[in-house]
C-alpha positions as CSV (number, residue, x, y, z in Angstrom):
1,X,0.0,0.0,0.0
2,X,1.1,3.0,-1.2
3,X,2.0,5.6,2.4
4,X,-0.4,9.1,2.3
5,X,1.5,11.8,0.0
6,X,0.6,15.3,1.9
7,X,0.3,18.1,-0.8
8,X,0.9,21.5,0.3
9,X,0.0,24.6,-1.5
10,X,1.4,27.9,-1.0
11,X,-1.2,31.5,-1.6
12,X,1.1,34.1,-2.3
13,X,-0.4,37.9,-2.0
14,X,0.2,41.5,-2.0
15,X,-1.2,44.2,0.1
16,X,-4.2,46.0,-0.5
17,X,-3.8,49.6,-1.5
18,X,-1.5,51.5,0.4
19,X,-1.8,55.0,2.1
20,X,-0.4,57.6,-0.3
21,X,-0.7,54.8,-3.6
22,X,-1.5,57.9,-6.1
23,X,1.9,59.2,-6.2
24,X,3.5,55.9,-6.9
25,X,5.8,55.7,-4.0
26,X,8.7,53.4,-3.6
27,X,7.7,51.9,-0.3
28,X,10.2,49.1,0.6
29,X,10.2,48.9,4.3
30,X,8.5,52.3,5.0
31,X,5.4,51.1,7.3
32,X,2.7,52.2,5.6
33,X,-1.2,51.5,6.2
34,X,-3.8,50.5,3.5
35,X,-6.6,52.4,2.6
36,X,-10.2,51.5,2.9
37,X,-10.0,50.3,-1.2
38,X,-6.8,48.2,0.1
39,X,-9.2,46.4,2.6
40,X,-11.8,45.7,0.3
41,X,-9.8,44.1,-1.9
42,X,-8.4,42.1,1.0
43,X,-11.5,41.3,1.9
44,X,-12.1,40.1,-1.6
45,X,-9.3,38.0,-1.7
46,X,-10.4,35.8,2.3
47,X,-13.6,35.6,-0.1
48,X,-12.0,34.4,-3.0
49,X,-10.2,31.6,-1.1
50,X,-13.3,31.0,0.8
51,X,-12.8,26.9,0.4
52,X,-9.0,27.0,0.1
53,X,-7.8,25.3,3.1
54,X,-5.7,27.3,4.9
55,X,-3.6,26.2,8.2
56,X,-1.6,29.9,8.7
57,X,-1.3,33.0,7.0
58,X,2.1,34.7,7.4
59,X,2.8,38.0,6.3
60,X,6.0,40.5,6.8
61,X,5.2,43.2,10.4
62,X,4.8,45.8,8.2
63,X,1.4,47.8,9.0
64,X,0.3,47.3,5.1
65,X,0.8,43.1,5.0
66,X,-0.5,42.7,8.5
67,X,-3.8,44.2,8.1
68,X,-4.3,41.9,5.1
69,X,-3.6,38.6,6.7
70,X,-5.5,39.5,9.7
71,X,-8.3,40.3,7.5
72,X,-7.6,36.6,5.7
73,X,-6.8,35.1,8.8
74,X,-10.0,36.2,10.3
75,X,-12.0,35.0,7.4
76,X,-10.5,31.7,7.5
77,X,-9.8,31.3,11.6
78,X,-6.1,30.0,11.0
79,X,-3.1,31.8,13.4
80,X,-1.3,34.7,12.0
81,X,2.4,34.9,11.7
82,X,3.7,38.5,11.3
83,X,7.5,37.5,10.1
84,X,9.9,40.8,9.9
85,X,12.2,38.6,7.3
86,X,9.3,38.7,5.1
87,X,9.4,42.5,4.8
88,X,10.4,43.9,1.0
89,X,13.9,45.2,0.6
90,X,15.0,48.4,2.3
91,X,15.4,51.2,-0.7
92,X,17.6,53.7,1.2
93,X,17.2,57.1,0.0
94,X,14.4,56.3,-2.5
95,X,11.5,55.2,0.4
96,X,8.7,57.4,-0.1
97,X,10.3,58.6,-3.7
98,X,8.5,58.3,-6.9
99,X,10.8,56.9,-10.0
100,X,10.4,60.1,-11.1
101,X,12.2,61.5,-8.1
102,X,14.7,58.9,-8.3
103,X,15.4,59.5,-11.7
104,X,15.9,63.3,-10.9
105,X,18.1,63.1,-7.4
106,X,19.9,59.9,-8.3
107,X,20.2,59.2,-12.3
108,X,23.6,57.4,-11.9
109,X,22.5,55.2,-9.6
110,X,19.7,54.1,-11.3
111,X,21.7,53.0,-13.5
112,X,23.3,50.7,-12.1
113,X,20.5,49.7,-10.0
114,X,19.1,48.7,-13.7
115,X,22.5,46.8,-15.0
116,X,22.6,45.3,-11.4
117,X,18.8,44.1,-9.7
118,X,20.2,41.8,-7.8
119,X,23.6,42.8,-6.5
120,X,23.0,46.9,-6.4
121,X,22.3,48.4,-3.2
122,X,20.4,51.8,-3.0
123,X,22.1,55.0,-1.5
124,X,22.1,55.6,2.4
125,X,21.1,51.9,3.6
126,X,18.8,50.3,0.8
């Protein structure tokens, strides 16, 4: 006989809207909240994984990710991991800029930010 394979499946999400969405923002690690559109459409998304079976929800302890997966978690009555290593990458100087901005204060590092995704490292701390 042939032993029980156990199949997991991983949901992967974004936020909701975020506060200040309009002007484009880089938002890396700048805690930032979601906006009454963001938690509709979380609510939307616990709705749309209404039989998905779900054991946890994690989620990075930024403000904008933890409102979301309480509002899944809720939905679903699963624990809710906030994990800080989940968090998106710190962009330095650039949190709170729009590309535009970047593009204006710091057009030489964009550049090599774009020859380089994975190795460059934004100005001041990103």
């Amino acid at each position: 006989m042939r032993a029980m394979e156990r199949k997991n499946r991983l949901y992967l999400a974004r936020h909701g809207q975020v506060e200040g969405f309009d002007r484009f923002p880089i938002y890396g690690r700048t805690d930032v909240g979601i906006t009454d559109v963001g938690r509709v459409q979380m609510e939307a998304l616990a709705e749309r994984l209404r039989f998905a079976r779900l054991d946890a929800v994690y989620s990075s302890d930024l403000q904008r990710a933890v409102v979301g997966a309480r509002i899944v978690g809720r939905r679903h009555d699963v624990p809710i991991h906030s994990v800080p290593a989940l968090r998106e990458m710190d962009f330095g100087a650039w949190e709170g800029l729009t590309l535009t901005e970047v593009q204006e204060r710091y057009p030489d590092e964009l550049q090599k930010r774009q020859k380089d995704l994975l190795g460059y490292r934004p100005p001041e701390g990103g």
